[in-house]
N, C-alpha and C positions, 0 to 999 in steps of 0.2 A: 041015265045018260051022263056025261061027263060034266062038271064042273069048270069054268076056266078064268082066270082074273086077266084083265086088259089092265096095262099101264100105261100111260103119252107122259113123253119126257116132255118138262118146260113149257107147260100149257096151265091156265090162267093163274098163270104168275103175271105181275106186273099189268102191262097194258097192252101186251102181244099174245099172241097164238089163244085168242077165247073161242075157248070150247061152253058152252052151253051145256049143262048136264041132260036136260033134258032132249034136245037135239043128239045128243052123244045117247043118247037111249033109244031114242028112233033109228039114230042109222045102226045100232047095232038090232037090234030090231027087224029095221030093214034089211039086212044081212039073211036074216033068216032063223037068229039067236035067240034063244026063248029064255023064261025066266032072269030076265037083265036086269039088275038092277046098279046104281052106280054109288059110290061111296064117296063121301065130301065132294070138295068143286075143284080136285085135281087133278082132272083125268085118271080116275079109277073106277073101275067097270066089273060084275061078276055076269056071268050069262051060261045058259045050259050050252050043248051044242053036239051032234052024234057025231062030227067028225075031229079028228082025235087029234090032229097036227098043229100043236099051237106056231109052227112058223106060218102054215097055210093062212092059218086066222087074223094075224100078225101082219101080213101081205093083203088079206081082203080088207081091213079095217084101213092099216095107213092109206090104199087107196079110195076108198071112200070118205075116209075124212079130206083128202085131196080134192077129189071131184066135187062133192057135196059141201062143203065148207068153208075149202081153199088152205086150210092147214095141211104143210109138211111137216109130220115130226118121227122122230122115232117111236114104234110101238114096241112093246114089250107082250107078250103073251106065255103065260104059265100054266099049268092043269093043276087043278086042287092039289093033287099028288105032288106035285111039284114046288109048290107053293108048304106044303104038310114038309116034305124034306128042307125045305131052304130054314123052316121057323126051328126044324128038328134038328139041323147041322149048329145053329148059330153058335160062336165061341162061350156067348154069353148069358145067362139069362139076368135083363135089366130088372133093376126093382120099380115097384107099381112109378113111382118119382121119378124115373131114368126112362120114362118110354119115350118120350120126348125129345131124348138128349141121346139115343140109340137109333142107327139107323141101318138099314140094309138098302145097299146097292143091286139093281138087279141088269141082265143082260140077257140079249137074245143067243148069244152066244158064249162060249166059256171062254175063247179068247180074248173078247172082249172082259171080261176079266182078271183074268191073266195081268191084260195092260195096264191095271190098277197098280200091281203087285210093287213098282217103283215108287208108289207116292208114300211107302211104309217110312222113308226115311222123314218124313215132314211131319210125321207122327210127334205131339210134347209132351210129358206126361204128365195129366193123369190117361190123355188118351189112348186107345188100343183100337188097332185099325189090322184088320184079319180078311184075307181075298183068300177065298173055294172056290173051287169049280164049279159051286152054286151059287153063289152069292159074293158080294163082300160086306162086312161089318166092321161099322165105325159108332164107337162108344164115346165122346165127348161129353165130359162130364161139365165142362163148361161153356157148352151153349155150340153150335154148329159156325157160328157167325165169327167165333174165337180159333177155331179152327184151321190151319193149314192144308188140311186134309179135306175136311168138310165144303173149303171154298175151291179145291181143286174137281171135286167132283161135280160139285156146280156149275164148274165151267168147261172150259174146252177138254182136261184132260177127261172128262165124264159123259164125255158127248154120247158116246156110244152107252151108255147107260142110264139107269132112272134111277132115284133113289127115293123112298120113302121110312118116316119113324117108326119105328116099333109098335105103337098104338096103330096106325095106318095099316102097316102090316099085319097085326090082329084081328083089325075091324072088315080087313078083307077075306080073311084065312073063316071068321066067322060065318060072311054073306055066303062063303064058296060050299060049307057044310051045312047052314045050314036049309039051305033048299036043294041039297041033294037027292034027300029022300022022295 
């Protein structure tokens, strides 16, 4: 059966939108999603599931964290496959040092990324900020918080997206293979 990684944009950051990991494993669970297991306390999730449509999954999840929780946020939902191409397009590949300071943006949409594509000019260098149809990647060699780019994703212009580091993104792409078998 299919693999599939959940992301929630902007949830236990700070003092707002607390998701519980554990509760975030019940309702997905509750769902109907087998093999769940969740990855740090950022709202990241891997779970089996026979039905194939990650927008489907995407739409059942944000609404049950609604009903169940009372959190609105953006969900993001990807199939291993999906997740295996986003790590396989990247511009870049960071060194072991750089997973941290490497990020991928992700979307439920490609348009939604697209909209990125203007924030290229806020780029300083040594940074390199790269928007796909799959993804977009932002390499910040000095730190996210130094960033032009990195605090626009954070904020409003990123609303429509999640972003996670390079190590996150590994530790997911990991849980999604390796309980596939």
């Amino acid at each position: 059966m299919p693999r599939f990684v959940v992301l929630l944009r902007g949830v236990n950051v700070g003092k707002g939108n607390r998701v519980p990991m554990a509760e975030f494993k019940a309702l997905l669970e509750g769902l109907g999603y087998t093999n769940v297991s969740t990855v740090l306390n950022s709202g990241n999730a891997v779970f089996t599931s026979s039905g194939r449509s990650p927008a489907k999954h995407a739409g059942a999840i944000a609404t049950a964290l609604q009903q169940k929780l009372g959190i609105s946020t953006p969900v993001i939902v990807k199939s291993a496959a999906e997740l295996s191409a986003i790590i396989g397009g990247s511009p870049i590949t960071p060194a072991d040092a750089d997973h941290s300071r490497y990020f991928v943006s992700f979307a439920a949409e490609e348009e939604a990324l697209l909209a990125l594509a203007p924030l290229q000019v806020l780029t300083q260098a040594p940074e390199r900020f790269v928007v796909s149809s799959l993804a977009a990647f932002l390499h910040c060699p000095n730190g996210i918080l130094e960033s032009k780019v990195g605090e626009a994703l954070l904020g409003k212009a990123g609303k429509r997206v999640t972003t996670r580091n390079w190590a996150t993104v590994l530790k997911l792409s990991a849980q999604a293979g390796a309980s596939a078998a």
